[in-house]
MDAnalysis code that builds the backbone (N, CA, C; Angstrom):
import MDAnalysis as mda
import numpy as np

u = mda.Universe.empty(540, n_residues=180, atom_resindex=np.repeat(np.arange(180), 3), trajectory=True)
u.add_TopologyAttr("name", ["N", "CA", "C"] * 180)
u.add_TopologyAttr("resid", np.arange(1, 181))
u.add_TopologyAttr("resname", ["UNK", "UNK", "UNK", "UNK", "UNK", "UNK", "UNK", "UNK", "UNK", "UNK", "UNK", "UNK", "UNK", "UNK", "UNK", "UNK", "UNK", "UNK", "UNK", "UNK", "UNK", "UNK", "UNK", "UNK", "UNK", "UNK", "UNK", "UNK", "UNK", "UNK", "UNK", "UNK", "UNK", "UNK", "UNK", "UNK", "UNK", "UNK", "UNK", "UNK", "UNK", "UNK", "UNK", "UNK", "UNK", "UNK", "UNK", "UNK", "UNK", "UNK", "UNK", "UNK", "UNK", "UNK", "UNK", "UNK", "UNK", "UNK", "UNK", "UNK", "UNK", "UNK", "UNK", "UNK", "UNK", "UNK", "UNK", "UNK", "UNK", "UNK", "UNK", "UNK", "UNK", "UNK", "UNK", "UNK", "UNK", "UNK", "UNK", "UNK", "UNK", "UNK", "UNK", "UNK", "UNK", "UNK", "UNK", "UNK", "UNK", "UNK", "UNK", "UNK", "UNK", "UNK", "UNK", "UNK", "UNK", "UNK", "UNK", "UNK", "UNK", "UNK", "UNK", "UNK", "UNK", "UNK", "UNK", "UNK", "UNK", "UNK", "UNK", "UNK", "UNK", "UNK", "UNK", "UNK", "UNK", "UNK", "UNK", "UNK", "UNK", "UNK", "UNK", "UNK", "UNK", "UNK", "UNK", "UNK", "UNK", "UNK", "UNK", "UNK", "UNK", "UNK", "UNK", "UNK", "UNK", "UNK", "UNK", "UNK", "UNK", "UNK", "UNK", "UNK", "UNK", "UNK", "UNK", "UNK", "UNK", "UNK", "UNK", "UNK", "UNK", "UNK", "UNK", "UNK", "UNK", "UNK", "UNK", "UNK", "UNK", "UNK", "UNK", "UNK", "UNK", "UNK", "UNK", "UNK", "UNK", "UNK", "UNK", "UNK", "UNK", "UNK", "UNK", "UNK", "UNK", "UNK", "UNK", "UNK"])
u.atoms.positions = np.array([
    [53.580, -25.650, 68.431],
    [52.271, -25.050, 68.367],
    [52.418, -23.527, 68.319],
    [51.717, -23.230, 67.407],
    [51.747, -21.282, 67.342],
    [50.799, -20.892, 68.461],
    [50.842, -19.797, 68.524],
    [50.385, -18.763, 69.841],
    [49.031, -18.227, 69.184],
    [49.553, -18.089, 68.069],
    [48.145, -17.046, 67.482],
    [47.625, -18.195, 66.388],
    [46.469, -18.123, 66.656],
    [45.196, -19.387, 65.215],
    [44.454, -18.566, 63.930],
    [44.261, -17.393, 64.785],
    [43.397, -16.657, 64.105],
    [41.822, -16.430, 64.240],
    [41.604, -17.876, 64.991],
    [40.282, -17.790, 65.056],
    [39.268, -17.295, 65.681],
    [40.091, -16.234, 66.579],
    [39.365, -14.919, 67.726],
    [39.553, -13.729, 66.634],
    [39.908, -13.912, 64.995],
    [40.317, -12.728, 64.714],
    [38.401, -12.054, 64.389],
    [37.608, -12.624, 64.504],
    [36.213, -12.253, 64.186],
    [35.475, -11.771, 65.677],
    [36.244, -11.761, 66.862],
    [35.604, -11.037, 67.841],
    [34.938, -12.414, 68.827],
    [35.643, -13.399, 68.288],
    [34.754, -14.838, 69.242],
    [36.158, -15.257, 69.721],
    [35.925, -16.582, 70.925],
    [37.152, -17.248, 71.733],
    [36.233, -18.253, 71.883],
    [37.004, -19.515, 71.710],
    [36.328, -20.751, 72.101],
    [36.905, -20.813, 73.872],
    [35.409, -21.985, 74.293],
    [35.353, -22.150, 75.371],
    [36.014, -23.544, 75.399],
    [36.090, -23.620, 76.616],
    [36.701, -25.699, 76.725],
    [35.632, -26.269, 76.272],
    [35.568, -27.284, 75.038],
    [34.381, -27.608, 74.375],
    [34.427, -27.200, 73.054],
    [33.128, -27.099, 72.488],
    [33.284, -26.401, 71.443],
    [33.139, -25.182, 71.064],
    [32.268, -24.992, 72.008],
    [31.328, -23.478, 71.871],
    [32.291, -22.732, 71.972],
    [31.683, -22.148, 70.945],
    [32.554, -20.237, 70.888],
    [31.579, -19.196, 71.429],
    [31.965, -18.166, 72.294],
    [31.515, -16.968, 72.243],
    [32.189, -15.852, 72.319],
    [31.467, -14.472, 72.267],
    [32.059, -13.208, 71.791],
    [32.794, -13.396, 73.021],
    [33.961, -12.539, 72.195],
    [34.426, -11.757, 73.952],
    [34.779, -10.993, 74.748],
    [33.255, -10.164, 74.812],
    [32.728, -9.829, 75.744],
    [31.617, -10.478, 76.510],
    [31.233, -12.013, 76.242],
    [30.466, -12.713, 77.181],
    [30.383, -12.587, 78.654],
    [29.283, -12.841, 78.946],
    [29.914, -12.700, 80.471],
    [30.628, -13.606, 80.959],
    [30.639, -14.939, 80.769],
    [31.458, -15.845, 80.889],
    [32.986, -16.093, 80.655],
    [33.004, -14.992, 79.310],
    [34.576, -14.283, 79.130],
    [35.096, -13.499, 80.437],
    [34.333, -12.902, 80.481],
    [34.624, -11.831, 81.399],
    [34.795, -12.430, 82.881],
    [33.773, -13.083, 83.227],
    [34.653, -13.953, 84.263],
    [35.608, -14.706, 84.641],
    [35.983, -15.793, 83.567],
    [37.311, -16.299, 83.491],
    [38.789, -15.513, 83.267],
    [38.218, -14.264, 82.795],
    [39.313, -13.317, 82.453],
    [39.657, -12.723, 83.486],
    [38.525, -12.152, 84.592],
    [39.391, -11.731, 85.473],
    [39.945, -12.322, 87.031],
    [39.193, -13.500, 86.968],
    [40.047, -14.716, 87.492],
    [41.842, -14.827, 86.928],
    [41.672, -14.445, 85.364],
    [43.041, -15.128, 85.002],
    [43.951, -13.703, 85.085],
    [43.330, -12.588, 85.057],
    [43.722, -11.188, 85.694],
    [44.008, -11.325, 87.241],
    [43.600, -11.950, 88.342],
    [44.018, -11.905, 89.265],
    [44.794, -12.852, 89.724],
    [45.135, -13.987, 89.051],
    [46.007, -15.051, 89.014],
    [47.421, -14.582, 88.609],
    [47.361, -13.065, 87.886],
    [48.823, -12.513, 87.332],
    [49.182, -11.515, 88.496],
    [47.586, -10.401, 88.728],
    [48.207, -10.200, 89.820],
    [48.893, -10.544, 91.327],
    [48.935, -11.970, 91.378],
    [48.960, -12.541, 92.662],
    [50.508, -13.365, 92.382],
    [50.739, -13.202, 90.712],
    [51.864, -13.405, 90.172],
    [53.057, -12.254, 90.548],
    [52.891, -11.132, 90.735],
    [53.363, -9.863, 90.717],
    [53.821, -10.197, 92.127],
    [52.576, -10.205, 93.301],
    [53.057, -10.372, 94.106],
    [53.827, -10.884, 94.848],
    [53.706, -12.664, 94.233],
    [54.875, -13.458, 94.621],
    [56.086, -12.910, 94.491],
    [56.091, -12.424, 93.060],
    [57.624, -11.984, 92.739],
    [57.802, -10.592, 93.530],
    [57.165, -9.879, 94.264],
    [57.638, -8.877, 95.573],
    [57.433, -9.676, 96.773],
    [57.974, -10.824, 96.871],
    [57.729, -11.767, 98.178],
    [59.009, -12.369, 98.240],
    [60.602, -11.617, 98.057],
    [61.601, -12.098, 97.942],
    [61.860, -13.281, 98.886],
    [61.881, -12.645, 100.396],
    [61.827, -13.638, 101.625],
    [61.170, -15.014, 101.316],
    [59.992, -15.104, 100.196],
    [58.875, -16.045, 100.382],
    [58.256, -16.658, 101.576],
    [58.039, -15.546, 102.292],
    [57.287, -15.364, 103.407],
    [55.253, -16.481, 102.809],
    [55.041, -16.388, 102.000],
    [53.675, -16.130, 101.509],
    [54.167, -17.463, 100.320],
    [55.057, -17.859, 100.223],
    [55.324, -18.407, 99.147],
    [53.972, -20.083, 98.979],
    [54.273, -20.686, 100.223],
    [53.782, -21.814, 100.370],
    [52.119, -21.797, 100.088],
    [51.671, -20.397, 100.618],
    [50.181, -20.387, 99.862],
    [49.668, -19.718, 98.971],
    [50.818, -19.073, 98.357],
    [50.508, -18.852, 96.724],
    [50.903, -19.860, 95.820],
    [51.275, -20.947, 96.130],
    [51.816, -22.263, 95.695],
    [50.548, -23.101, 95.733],
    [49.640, -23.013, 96.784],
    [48.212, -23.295, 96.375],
    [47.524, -22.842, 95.775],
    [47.494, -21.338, 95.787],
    [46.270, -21.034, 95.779],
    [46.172, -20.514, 93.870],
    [47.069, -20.515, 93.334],
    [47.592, -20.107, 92.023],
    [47.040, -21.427, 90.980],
    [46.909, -22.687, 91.387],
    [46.937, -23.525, 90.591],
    [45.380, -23.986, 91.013],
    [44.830, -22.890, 92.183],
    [42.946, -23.615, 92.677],
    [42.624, -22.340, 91.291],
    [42.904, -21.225, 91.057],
    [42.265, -19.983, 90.542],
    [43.013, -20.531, 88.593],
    [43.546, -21.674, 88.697],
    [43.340, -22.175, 87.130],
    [42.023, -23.362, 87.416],
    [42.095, -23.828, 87.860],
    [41.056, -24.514, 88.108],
    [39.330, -23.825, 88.030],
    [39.644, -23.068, 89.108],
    [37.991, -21.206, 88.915],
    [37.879, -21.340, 87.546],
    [39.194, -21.125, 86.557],
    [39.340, -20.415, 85.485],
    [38.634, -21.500, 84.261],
    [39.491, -22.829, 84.846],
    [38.727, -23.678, 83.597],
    [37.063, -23.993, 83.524],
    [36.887, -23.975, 84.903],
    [35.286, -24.370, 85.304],
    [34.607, -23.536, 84.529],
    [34.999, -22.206, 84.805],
    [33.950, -21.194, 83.753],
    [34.178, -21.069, 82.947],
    [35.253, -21.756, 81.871],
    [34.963, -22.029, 80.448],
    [34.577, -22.840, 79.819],
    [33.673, -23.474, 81.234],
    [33.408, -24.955, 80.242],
    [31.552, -25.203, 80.580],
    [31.241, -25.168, 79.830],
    [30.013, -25.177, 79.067],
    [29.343, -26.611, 79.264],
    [30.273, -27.885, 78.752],
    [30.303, -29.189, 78.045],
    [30.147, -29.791, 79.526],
    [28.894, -30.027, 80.195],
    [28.728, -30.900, 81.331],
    [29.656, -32.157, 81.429],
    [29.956, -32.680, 80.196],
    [30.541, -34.426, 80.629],
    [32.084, -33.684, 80.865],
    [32.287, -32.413, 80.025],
    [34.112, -32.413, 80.431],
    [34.683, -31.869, 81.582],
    [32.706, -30.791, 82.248],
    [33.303, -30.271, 83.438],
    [33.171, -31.429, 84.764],
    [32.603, -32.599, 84.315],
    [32.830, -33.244, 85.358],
    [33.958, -33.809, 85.360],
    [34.646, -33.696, 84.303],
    [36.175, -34.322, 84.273],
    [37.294, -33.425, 84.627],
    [36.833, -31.976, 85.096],
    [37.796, -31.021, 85.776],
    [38.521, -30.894, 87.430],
    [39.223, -30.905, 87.613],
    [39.675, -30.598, 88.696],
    [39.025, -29.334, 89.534],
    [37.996, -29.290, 90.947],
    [37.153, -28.362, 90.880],
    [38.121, -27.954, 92.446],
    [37.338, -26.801, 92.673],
    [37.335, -25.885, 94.363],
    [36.752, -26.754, 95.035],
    [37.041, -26.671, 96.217],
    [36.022, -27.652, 96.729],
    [35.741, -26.931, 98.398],
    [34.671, -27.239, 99.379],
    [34.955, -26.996, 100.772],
    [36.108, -26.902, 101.258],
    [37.039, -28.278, 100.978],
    [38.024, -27.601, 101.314],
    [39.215, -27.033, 101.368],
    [39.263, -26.216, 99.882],
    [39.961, -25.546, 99.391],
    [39.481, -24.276, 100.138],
    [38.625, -24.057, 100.733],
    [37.338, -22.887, 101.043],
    [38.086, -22.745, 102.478],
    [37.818, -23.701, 103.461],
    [38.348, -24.166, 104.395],
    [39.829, -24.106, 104.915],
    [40.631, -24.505, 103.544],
    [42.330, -24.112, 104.043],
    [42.341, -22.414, 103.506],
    [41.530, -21.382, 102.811],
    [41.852, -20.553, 103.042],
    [41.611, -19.607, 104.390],
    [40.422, -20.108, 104.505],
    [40.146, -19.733, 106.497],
    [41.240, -19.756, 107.267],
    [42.163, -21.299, 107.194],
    [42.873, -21.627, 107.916],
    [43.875, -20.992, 107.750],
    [44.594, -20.036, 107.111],
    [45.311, -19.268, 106.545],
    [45.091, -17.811, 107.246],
    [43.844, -17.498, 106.507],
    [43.194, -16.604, 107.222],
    [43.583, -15.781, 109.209],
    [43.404, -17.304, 109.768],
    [43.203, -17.616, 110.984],
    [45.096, -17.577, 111.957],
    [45.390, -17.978, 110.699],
    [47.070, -18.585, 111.325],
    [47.716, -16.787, 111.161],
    [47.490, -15.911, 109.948],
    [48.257, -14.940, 109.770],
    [47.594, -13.926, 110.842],
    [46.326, -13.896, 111.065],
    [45.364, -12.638, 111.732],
    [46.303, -13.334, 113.189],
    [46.494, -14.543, 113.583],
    [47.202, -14.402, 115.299],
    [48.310, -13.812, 115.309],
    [48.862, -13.057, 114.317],
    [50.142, -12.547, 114.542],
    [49.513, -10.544, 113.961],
    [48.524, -10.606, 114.113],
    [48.401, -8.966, 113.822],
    [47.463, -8.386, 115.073],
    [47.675, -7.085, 115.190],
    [46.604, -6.522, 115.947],
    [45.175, -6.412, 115.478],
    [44.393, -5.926, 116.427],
    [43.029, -6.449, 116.062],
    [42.350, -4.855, 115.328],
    [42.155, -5.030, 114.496],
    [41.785, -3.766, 113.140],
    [40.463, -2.621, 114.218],
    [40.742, -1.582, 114.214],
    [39.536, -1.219, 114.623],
    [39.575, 0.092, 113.606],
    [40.089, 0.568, 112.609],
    [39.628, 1.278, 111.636],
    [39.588, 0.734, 110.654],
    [38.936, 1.328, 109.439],
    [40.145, 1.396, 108.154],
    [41.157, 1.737, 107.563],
    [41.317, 0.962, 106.505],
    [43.118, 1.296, 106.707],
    [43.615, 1.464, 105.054],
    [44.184, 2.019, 104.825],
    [44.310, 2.351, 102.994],
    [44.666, 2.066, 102.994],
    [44.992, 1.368, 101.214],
    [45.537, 0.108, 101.181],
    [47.238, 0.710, 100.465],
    [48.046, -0.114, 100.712],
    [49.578, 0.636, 100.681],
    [50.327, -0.305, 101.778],
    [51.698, 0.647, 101.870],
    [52.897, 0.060, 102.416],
    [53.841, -0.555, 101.863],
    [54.073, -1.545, 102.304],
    [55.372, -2.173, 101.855],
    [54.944, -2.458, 100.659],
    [55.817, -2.798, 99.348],
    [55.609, -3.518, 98.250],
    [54.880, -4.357, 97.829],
    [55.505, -5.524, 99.088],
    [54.193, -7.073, 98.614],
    [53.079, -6.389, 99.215],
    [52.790, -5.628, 99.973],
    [51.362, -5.180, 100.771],
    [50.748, -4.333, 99.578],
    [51.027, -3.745, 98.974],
    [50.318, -2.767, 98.153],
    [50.199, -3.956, 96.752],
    [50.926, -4.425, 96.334],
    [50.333, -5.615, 95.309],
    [49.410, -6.900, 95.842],
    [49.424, -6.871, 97.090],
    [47.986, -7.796, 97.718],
    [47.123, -7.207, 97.904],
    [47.058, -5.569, 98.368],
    [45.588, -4.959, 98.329],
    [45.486, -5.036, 96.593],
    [46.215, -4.664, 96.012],
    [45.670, -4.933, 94.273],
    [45.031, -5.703, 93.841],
    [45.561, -6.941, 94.345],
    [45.528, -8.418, 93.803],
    [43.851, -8.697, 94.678],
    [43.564, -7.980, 95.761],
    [42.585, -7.703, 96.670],
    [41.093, -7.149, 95.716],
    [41.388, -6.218, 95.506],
    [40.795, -5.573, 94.409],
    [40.172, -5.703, 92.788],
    [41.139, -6.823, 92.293],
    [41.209, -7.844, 91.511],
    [40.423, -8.766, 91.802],
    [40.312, -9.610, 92.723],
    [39.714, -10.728, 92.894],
    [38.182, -10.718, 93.345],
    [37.977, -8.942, 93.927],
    [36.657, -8.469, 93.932],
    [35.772, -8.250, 92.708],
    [36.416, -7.879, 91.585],
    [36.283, -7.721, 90.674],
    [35.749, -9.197, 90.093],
    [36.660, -10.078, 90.336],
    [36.427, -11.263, 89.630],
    [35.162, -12.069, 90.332],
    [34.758, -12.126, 91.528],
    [33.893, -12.086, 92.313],
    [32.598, -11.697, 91.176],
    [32.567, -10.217, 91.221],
    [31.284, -9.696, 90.896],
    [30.922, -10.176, 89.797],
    [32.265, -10.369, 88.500],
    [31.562, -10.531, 87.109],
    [31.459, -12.227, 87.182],
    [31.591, -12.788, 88.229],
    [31.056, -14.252, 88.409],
    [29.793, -14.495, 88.991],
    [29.414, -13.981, 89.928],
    [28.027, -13.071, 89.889],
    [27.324, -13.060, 89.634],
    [27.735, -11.867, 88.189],
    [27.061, -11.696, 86.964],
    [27.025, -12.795, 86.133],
    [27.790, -13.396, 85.949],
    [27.287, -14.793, 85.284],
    [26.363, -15.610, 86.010],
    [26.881, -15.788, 87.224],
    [25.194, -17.017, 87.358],
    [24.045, -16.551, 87.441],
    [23.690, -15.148, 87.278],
    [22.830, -14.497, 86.685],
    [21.876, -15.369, 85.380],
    [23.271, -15.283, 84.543],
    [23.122, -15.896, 83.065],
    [23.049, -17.613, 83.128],
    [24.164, -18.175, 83.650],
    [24.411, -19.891, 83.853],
    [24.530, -20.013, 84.919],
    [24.472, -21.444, 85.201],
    [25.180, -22.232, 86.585],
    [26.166, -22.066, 86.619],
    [26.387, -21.638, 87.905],
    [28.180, -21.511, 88.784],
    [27.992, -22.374, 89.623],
    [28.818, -22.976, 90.345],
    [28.872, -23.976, 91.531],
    [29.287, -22.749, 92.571],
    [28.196, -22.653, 93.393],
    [28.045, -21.868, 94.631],
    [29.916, -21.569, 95.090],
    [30.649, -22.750, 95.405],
    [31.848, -22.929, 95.970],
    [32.987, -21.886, 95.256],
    [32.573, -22.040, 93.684],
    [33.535, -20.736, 93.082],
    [33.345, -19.183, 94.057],
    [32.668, -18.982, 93.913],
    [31.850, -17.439, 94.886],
    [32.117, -17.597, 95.994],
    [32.032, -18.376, 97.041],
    [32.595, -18.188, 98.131],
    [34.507, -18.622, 97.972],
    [34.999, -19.151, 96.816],
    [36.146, -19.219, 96.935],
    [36.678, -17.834, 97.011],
    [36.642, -17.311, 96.228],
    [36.725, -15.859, 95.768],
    [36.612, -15.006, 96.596],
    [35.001, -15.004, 97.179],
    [34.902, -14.213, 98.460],
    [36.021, -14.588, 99.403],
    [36.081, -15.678, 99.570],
    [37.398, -15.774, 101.235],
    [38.643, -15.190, 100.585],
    [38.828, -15.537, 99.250],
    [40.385, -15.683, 99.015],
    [40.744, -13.892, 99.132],
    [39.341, -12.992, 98.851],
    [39.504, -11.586, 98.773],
    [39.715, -10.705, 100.039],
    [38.979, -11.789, 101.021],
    [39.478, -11.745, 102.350],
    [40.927, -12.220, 102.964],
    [41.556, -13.064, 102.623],
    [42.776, -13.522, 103.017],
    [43.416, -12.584, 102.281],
    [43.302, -12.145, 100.986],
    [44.699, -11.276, 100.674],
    [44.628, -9.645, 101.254],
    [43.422, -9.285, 101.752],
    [43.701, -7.942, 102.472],
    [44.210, -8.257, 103.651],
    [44.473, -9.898, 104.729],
    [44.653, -10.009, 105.672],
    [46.283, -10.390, 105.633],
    [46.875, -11.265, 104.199],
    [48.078, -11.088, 103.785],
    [48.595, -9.443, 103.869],
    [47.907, -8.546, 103.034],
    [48.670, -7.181, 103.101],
    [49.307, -6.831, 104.724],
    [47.953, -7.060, 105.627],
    [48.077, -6.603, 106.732],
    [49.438, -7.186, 107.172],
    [49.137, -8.376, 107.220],
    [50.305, -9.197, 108.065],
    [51.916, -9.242, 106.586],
    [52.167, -8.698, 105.986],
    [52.816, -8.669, 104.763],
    [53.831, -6.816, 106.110],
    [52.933, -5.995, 106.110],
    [53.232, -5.032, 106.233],
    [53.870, -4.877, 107.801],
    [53.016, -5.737, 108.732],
    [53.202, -5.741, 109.693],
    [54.416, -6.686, 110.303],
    [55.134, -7.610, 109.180],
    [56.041, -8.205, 109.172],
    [57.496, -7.376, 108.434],
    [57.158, -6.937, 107.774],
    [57.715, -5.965, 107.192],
    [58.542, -4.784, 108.259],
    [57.399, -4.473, 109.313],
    [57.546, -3.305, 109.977],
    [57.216, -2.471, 109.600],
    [56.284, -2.084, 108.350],
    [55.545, -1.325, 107.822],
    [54.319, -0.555, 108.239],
    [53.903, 0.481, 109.064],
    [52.669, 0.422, 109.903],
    [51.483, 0.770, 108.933],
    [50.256, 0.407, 109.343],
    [49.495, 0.786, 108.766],
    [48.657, 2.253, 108.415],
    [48.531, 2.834, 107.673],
    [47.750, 4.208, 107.182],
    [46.439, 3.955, 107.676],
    [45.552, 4.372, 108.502],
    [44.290, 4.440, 109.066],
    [43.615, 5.515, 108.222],
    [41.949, 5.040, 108.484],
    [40.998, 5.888, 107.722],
    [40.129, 6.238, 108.948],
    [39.403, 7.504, 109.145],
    [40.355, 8.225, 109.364],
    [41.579, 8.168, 110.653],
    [42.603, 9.529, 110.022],
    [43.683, 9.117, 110.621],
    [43.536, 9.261, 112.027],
])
């Protein structure tokens, strides 16, 4: 199979289904930066030599193809045939959440985002997934989203600033406070 079809060469991308739209849809734009923060969280693994983090980027990489297909799919009978997010995919990121924050101190500033390597590509990947958040958003603005994508997103944007923390603080890396 070739890489390139040609058939985005007119400014359109098909969706799962048939439908094509431009792309700059908003629906483009959401799956895109889902699949933008799925690389950055790629980056990070690969600054996670130890694989400290390994076991839940091993989840959470193959729930954010899943985000990714949902919002390209248009075709009700095929998105019920998708593999979706669910509670509790929502739920084991809490639990994550919950297991790394008992090993950090308890935040009473802000804190810029930086430090160690994998810590500064999880505030990225942090940043990223806010992003992907909003222009999902912005789509159910336009279409139906299943509520569960949006709060996936929301927690998962929360667990990776709580990864940096505990990334850095494992590290021995201290944290930069706002102010200092």
């Amino acid at each position: 199979m070739k890489i390139y079809t040609r058939t985005g060469d007119d400014g359109t991308t098909g969706l799962l289904g048939a439908a094509r739209v431009r792309k700059h849809d908003a629906r483009v734009e959401a799956y895109g930066s889902v699949d933008e923060l799925n690389a950055a969280l790629g980056v990070a693994v690969a600054f996670d030599p130890e694989r400290w983090l390994a076991a839940d980027f091993a989840r959470i990489q193959p729930a954010l193809f899943q985000v990714g297909a949902e919002l390209a799919t248009t075709d009700e009978t095929m998105l019920q045939k998708l593999a979706r997010v669910s509670d509790d995919d929502i739920t084991a990121l809490e639990g994550v959440i919950d297991r790394l924050e008992n090993d950090l101190p308890p935040l009473t500033k802000f804190i810029l985002p930086g430090g160690s390597a994998l810590a500064a590509h999880l505030h990225l990947a942090r940043t990223v997934c806010r992003r992907a958040e909003r222009r999902v958003t912005a789509l159910s603005e336009q279409a139906h989203v299943d509520v569960r994508v949006v709060k996936y997103l929301n927690r998962l944007a929360d667990l990776l600033f709580v990864m940096a923390r505990w990334a850095n603080h494992r590290a021995g890396v201290p944290e930069t406070t706002w102010p200092a």
